[in-house]
C-alpha positions in Angstrom: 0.0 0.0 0.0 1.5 3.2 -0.9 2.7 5.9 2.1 0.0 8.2 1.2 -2.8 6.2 1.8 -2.3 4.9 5.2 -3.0 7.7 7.3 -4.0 11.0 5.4 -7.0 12.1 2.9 -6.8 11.0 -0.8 -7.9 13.0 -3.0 -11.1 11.9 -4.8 -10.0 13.8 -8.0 -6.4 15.7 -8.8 -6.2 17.8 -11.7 -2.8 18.5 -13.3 -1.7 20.7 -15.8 1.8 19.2 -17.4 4.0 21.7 -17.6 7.8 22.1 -18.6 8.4 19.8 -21.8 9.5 22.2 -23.5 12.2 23.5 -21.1 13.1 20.2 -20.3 13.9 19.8 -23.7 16.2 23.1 -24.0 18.1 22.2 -20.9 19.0 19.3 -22.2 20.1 20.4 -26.0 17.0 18.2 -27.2 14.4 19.1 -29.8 11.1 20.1 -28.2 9.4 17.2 -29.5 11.6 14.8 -27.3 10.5 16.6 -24.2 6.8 16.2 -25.3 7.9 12.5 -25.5 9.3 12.5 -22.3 6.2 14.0 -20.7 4.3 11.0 -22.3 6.5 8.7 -20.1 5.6 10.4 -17.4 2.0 10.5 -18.4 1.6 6.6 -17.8 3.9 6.2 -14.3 1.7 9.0 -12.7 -1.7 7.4 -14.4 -0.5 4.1 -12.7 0.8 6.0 -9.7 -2.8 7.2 -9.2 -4.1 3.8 -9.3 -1.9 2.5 -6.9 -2.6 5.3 -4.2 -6.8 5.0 -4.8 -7.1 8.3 -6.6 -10.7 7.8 -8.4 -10.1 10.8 -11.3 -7.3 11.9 -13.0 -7.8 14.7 -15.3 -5.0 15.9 -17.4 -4.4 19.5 -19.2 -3.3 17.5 -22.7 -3.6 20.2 -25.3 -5.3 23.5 -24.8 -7.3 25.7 -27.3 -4.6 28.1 -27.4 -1.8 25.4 -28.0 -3.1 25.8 -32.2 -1.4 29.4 -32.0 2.0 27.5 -32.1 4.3 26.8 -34.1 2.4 24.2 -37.5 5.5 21.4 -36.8 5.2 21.3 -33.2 1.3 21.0 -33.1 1.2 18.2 -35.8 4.0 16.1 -33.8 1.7 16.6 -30.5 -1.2 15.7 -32.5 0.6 12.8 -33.5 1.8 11.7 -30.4 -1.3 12.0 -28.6 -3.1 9.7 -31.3 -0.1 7.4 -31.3 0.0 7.3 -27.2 -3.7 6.0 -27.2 -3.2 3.6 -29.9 -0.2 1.9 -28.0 -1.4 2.6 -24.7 -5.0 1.0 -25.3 -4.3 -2.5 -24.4 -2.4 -1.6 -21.1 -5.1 0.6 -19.5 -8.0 -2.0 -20.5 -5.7 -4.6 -18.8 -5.4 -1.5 -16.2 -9.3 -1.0 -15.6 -8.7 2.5 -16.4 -11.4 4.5 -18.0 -10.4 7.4 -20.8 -12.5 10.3 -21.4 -12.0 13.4 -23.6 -13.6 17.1 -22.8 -12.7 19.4 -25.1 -13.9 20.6 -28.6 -12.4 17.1 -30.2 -13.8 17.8 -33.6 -11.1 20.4 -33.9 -8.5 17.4 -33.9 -7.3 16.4 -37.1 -8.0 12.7 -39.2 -6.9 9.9 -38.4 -6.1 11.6 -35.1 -9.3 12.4 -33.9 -10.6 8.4 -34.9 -7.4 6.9 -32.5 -8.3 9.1 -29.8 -12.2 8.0 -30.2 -11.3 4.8 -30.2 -9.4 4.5 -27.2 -12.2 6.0 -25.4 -14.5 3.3 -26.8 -12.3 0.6 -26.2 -12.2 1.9 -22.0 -16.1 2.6 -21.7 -16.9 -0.5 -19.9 -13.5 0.1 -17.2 -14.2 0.7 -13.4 -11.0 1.8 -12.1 -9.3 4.9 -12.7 -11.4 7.5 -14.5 -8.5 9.6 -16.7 -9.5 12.3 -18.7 -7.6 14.2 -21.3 -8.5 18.0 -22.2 -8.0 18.3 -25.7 -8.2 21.2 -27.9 -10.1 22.4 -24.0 -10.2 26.0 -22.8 -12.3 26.8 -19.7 -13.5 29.9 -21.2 -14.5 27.8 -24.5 -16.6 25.2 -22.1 -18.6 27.6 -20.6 -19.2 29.9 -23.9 -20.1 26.6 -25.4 -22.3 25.7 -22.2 -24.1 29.1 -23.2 -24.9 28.3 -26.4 -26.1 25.1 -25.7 -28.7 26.8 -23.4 -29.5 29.3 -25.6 -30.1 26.7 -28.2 -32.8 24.9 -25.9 -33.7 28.2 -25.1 -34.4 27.8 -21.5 -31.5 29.5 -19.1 -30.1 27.2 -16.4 -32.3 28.2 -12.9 -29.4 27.1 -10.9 -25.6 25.9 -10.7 -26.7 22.5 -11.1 -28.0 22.8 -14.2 -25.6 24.6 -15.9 -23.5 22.2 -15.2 -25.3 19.6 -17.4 -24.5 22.2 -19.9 -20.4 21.3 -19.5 -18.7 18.8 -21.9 -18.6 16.1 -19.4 -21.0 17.0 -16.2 -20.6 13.6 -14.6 -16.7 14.5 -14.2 -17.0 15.8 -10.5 -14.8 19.2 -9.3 -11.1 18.5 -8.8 -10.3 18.3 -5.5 -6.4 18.7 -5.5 -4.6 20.5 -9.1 -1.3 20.6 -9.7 0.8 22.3 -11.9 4.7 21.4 -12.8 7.1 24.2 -14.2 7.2 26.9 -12.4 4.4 28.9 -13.1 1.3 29.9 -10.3 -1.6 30.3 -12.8 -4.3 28.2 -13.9 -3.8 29.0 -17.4 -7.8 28.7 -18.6 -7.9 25.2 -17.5 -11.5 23.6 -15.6 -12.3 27.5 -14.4 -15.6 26.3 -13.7 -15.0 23.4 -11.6 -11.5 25.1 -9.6 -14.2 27.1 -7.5 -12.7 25.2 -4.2 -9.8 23.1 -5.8 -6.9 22.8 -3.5 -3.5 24.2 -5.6 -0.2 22.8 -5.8 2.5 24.4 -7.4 6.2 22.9 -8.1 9.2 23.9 -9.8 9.8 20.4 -11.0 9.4 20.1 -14.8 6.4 17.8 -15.9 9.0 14.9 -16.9 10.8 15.1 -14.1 7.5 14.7 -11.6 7.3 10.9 -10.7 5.5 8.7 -8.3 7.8 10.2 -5.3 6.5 14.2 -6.0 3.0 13.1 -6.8 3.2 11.4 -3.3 4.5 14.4 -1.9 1.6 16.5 -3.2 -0.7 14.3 -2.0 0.7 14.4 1.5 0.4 17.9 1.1 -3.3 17.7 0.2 -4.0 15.5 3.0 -2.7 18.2 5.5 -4.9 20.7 4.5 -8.2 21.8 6.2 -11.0 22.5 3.2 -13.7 25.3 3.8 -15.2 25.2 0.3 -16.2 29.2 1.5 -17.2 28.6 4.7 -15.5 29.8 8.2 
């Protein structure tokens, strides 16, 4: 049983946005693109990692709506690897009982891309582990402009917080309890603005393929020792 479970509160969901491939990368002399391979390492041990410690969500910051505004070679190699991650990785996270979801405007993803992404959320619908879900082509802005526009389409307005949140690309993914973010940086960077109302925040230096099972513990820990008000004295 891992350290972090025998004596201090789990979180039911952690966010994390993956931070510092890119830098990683430059330290090291390497092209960008092996840092964003690196980070895919990474990816797996801390989905794994959160199995092992009884984490029930895991939802990743995979490729934001403002990640198209770079450079046309670096998108179509994340594009690429993200479609080639799921279609390697499928086999393992069945065997895994881990569950893949996608939020996110997905139709903005690219052919065949899009159709190895679907399908390795089809091939994981029937898992009851680890639910793991990748924002993809997601803003937070986007999601709740979108969520408008939904209602407006129905045209009926949402009475109440609950049912807005029906509205959301996913609404049965439930508020992150814990986020972190690697690299440096103390910002949420338009990820789940929605759902952060009463996240707990982690922040660390450590690049996002250098944070292993050891730091993920740590944050955890951290979590654990925190007293949460959600707005209340």
């Amino acid at each position: 049983m891992p350290k972090t479970a025998d004596a201090l509160r789990i979180p039911g969901h952690i966010a994390v946005i993956l931070d510092g491939n890119g830098r990683w990368a430059k330290q090291r002399g390497l092209p960008r693109a092996l840092g964003h391979r690196e980070g895919a390492k990474t990816l797996r041990e801390i989905v794994t990692a959160c199995g092992d410690f009884g984490v029930g969500w895991l939802t990743v910051y995979s490729f934001s709506t403002e990640n198209w505004q770079r450079p046309r070679a670096e998108v179509d190699g994340l594009m690429k690897l993200m479609a080639d991650r799921a279609k390697a990785e499928t086999p393992d996270l069945v065997r895994s009982n881990v569950r893949v979801r996608i939020i996110g405007r997905l139709p903005d993803v690219p052919e065949p891309h899009r159709g190895k992404l679907q399908q390795m959320v089809d091939a994981t619908t029937a898992c009851t582990g680890l639910n793991f879900t990748l924002a993809i082509s997601y803003g937070g802005r986007a999601e709740i402009l979108d969520a408008c526009r939904a209602a407006v389409k129905a045209g009926r307005a949402p009475s109440d917080e609950q049912r807005f949140r029906r509205l959301l690309y996913d609404p049965g993914i439930p508020d992150p309890d814990l986020l972190i973010r690697t690299g440096g940086d103390q910002r949420i960077s338009n990820y789940l603005l929605w759902q952060l109302a009463y996240t707990e925040l982690y922040f660390t230096e450590t690049l996002w393929p250098d944070f292993h099972r050891d730091e993920l513990d740590e944050a955890i820990k951290d979590y654990g020792r925190r007293q949460r008000r959600f707005g209340r004295v």
